[in-house]
One Martini backbone bead per residue (centre of mass of N, CA, C, O) as a GRO file, in nm:
protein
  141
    1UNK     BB    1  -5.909   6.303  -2.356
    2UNK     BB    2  -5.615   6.105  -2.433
    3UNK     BB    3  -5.588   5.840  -2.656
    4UNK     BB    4  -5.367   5.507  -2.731
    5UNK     BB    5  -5.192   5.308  -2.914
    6UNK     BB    6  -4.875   5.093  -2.839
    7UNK     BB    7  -4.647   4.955  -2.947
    8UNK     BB    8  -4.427   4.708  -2.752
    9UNK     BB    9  -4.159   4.612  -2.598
   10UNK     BB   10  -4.051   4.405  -2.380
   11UNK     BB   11  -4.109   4.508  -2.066
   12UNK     BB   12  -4.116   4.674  -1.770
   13UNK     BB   13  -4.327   4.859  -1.608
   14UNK     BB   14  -4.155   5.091  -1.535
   15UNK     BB   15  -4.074   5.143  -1.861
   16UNK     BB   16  -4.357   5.155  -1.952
   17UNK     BB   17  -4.443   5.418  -1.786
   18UNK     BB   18  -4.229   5.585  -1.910
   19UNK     BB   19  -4.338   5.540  -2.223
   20UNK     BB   20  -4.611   5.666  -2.195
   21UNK     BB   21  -4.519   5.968  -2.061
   22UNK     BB   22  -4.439   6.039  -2.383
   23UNK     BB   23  -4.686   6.016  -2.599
   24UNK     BB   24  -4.805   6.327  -2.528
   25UNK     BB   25  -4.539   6.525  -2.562
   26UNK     BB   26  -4.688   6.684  -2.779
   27UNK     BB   27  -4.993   6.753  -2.672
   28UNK     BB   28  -4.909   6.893  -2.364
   29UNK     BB   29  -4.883   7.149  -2.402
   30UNK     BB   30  -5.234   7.202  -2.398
   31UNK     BB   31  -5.210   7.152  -2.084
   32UNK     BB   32  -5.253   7.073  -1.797
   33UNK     BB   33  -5.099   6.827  -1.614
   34UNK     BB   34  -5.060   6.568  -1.718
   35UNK     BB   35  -5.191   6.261  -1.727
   36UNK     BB   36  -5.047   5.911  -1.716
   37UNK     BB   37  -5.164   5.579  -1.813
   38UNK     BB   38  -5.161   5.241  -1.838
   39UNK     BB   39  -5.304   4.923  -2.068
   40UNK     BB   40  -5.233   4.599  -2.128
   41UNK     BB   41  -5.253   4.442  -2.454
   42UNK     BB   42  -5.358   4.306  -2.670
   43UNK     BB   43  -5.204   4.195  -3.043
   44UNK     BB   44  -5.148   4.105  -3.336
   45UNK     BB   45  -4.851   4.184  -3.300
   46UNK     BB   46  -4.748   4.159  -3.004
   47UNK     BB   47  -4.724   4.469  -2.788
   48UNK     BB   48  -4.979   4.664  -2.607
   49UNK     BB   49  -5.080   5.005  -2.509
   50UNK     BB   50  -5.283   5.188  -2.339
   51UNK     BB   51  -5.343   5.518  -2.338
   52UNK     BB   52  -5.377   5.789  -2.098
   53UNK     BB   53  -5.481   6.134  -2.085
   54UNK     BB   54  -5.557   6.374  -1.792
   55UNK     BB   55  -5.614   6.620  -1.630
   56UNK     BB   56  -5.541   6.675  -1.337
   57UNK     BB   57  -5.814   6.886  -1.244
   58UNK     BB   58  -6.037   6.703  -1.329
   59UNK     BB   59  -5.933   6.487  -1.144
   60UNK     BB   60  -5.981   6.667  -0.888
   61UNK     BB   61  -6.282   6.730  -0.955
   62UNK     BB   62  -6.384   6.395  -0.859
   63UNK     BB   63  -6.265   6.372  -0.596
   64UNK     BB   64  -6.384   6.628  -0.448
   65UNK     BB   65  -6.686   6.506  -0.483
   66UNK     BB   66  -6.651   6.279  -0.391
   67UNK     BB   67  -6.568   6.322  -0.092
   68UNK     BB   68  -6.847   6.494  -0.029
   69UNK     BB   69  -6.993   6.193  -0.056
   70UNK     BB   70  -6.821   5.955   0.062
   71UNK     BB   71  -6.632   5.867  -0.176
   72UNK     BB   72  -6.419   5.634  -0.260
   73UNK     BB   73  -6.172   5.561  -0.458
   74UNK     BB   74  -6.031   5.317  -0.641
   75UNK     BB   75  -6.052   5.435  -0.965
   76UNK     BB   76  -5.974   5.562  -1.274
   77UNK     BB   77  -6.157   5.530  -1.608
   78UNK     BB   78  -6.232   5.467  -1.958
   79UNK     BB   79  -6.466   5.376  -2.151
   80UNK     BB   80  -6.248   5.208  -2.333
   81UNK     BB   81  -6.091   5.035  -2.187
   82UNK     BB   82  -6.346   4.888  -2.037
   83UNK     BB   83  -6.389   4.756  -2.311
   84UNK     BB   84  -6.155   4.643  -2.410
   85UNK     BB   85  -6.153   4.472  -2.103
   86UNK     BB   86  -6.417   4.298  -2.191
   87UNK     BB   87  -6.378   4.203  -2.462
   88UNK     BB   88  -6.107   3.996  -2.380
   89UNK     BB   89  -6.248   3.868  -2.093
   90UNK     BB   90  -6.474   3.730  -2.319
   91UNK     BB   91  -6.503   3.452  -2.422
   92UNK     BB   92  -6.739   3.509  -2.665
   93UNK     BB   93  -6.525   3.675  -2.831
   94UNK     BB   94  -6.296   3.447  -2.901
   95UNK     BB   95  -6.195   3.532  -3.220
   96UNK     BB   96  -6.372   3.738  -3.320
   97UNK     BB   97  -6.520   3.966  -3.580
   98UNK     BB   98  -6.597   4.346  -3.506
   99UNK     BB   99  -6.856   4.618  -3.457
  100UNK     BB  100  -6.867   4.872  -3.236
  101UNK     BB  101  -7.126   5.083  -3.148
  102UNK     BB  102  -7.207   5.377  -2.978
  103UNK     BB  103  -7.440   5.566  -2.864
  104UNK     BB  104  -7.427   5.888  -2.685
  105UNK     BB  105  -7.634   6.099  -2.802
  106UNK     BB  106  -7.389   6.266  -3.032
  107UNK     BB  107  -7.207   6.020  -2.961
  108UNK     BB  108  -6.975   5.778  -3.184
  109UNK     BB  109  -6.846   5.484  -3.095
  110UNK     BB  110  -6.606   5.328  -3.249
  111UNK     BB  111  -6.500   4.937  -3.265
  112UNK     BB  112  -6.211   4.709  -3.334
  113UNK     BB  113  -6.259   4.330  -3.392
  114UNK     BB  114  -5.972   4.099  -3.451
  115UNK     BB  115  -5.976   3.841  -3.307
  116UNK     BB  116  -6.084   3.984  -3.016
  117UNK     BB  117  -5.904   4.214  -3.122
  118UNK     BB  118  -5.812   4.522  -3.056
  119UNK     BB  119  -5.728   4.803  -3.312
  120UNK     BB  120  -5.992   5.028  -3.330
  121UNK     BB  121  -6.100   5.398  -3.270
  122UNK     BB  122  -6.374   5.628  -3.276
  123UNK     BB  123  -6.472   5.957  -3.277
  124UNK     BB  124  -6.817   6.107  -3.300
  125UNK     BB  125  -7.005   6.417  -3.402
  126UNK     BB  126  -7.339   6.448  -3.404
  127UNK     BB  127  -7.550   6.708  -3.561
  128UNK     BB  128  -7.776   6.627  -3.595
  129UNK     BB  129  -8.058   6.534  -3.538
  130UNK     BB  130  -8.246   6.326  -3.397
  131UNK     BB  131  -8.453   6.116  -3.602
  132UNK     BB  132  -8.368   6.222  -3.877
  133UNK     BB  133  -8.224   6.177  -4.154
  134UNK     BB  134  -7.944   6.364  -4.094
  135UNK     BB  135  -7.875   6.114  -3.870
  136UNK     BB  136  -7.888   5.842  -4.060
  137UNK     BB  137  -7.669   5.934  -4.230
  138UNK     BB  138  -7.422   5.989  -4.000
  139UNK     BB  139  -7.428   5.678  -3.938
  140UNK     BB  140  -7.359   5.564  -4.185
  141UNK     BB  141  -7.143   5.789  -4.368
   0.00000   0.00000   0.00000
């Protein structure tokens, strides 16, 4: 899964449409019929996109579980985006200045919200052994 901040200008709903499908445009080579999809987000100067991008083949392989399990699918969304559109449009958040880290195993994802604004996010994969000293060492950093 492939995702992006875009600075853009204000455009229209399918002029964005177009210009998210072209952000992933250099490492598209790297994979097999890329599906790319944006969400407009709030910026602190300007307007900005989230971009996602991820193969069709992935997408094709949860539609045909969910389908033998009689499961209609809504949408299918990244867990980075619905973090970013909670904390948006979360009152409590609106102003904060935050780190958010999730541990989920060996992956650290962390989130940067300045002024309830979300700015940017990495992933890393710890390598150390959980509850040892070096992987308390790889989460201070």
């Amino acid at each position: 899964i492939l995702t992006k901040t875009v600075e853009v200008p204000k455009l229209k709903p399918r002029e964005l449409e177009t210009l998210a499908a072209t952000e992933f445009d250099e490492s598209a080579g790297n994979y097999d019929e890329l599906v790319v999809d944006y969400t407009p987000i709030p910026g602190v100067a300007g307007n900005y996109i989230f971009c996602c991008g991820i193969e069709k083949r992935v997408i094709e392989s949860y539609v045909a579980l969910f389908a033998s399990l009689k499961i209609q699918i809504q949408s299918i969304d990244v867990g980075l985006n619905t973090i970013i559109q909670y904390v948006t449009a979360t009152r409590d958040f609106r102003g904060m200045t935050f780190a958010l880290n999730i541990l989920d195993g060996k992956n650290l994802v962390s989130l940067l919200f300045e002024n309830g604004i979300f700015i940017f996010s990495t992933r890393s994969r710890l390598l150390a052994e959980r509850g040892s000293e070096a992987f308390s060492q790889e989460l201070s950093g």
